[in-house]
N, C-alpha and C positions, 0 to 999 in steps of 0.2 A: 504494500500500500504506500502508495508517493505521498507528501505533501499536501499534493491539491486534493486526494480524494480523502486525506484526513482530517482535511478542513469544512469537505461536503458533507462529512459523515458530522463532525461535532456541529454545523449550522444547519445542519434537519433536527438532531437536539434542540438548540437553538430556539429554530420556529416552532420546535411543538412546547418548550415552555413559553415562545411567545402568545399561540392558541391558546392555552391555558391560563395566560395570563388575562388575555382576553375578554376567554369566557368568565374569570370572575370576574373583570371589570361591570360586565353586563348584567351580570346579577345582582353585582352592589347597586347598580342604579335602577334595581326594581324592589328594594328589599323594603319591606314592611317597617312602618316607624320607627317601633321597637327594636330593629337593629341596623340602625341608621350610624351611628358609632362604627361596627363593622362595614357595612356598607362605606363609608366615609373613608376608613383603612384601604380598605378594594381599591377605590379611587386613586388615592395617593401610592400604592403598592403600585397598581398597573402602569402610573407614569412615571414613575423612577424606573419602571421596568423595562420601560421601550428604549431607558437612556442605558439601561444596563444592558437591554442587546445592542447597542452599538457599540459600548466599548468592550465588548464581549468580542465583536465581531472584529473591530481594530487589532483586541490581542491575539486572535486568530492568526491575524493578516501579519503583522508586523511584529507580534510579542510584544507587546508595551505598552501599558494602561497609562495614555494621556493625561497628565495632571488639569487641561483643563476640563475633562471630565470628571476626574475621582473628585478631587479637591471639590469643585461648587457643591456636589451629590451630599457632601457631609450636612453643612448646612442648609441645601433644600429641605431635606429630610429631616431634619430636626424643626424644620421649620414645616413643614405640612405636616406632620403628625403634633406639634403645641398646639396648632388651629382646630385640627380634630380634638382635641384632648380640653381645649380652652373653650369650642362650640358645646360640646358635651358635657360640661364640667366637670371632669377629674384628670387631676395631671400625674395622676399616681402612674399608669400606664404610658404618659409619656417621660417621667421621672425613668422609670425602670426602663426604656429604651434608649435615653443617651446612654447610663449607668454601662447598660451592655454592648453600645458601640465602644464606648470607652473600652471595655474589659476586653472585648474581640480584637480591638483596634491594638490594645498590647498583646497580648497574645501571637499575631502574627508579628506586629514587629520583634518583639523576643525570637519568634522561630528563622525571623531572617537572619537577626543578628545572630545566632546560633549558627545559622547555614552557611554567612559568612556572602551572602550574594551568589550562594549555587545552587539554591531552593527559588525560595518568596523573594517575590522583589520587592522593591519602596512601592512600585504599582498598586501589587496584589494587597500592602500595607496600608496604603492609602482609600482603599475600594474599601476594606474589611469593616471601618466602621460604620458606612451604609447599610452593609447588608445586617449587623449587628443590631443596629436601630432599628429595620424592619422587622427583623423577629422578634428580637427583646421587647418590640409593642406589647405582645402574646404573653413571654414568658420566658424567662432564665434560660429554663429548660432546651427552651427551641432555640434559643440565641446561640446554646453550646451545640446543640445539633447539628445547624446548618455549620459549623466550621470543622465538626467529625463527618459531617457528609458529603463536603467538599474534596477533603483528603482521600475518602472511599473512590467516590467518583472519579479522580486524578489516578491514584492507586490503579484501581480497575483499570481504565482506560493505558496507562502505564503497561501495564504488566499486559492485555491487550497486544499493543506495539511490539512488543519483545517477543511475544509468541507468535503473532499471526505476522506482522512486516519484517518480521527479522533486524528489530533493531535493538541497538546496544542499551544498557544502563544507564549508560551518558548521554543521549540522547536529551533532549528537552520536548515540553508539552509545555504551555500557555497554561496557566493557574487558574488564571481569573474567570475563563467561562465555566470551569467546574465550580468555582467560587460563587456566582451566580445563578449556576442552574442549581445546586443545591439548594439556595433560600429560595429562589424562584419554588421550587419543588416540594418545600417544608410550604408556603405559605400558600400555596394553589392545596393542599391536601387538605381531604373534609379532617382529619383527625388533628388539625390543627386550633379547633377550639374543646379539644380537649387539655389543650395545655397552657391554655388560660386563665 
């Protein structure tokens, strides 16, 4: 498997979390009063999401998550989920989403700094507390998941490569859209208001 058809294979993933992302969007804007608060998260989740398949699709292309993507993403996101949180009145749920961009957001820089720049980049560094804030809306729980689901997905597709294209350990794979489609993934799942 070349290059280009590894990049076809991870951007049909891709579009089908973008489908997915979609399909919630449209459901949050039919959603009965009562979960208008959710419905509101759907909103805000599906448009940081269409920014996250771009720069999904950038690291595909080029390896290299754009600072002026990652970077604004932090503070949009903290910023449309206070408005949800400040419309609805309880900022408890937006409290505990910076908390967990924050904690995600060291997390991966720790494991770069560990890896020395032969893992995580500053990119993938810079991306991590976005998608942190998006789960940690939910819950701890899910905040730490999406970053053990990211690794799986990477992992997987990794070890993939080495058995089916015949390529080395040293090799490299792009982080970031597994970094992505992981929270994309946790937050499009019905069992995701079980750990709220």
């Amino acid at each position: 498997m070349n290059t280009s058809t590894m990049r076809r294979v991870l951007g049909l993933a891709l579009a089908a979390g973008a489908a997915t992302t979609t399909l919630a969007v449209a459901g949050a804007t039919t959603a009965p009063p009562a979960q208008a608060a959710d419905g509101s998260i759907r909103v805000i989740a599906g448009v940081i999401a269409a920014v996250l398949m771009v720069v999904s699709a950038i690291d595909l292309d080029v390896r290299r998550l754009p600072d002026r993507f990652t970077l604004p993403l932090i503070p949009a996101t903290a910023a449309g989920l206070a408005v949800v949180a400040l419309v609805h009145g309880d900022l408890s749920n937006w409290l505990r989403a910076v908390l967990a961009g924050l904690a995600v957001g060291a997390i991966h820089l720790g494991l770069a700094f560990i890896g020395g720049g032969t893992g995580l980049g500053l990119g993938d560094v810079k991306l991590s507390p976005t998608l942190g804030m998006l789960l940690g809306w939910h819950s701890w729980t899910l905040a730490f998941a999406g970053v053990f689901l990211a690794f799986v997905l990477g992992g997987l597709v990794g070890v993939g490569l080495i058995v089916i294209a015949r390529r080395d350990r040293k090799s490299t794979v792009p982080f970031g859209p597994f970094m992505v489609a992981g929270c994309l993934a946790l937050l499009a799942a019905p069992a995701v208001s079980a750990f709220s």
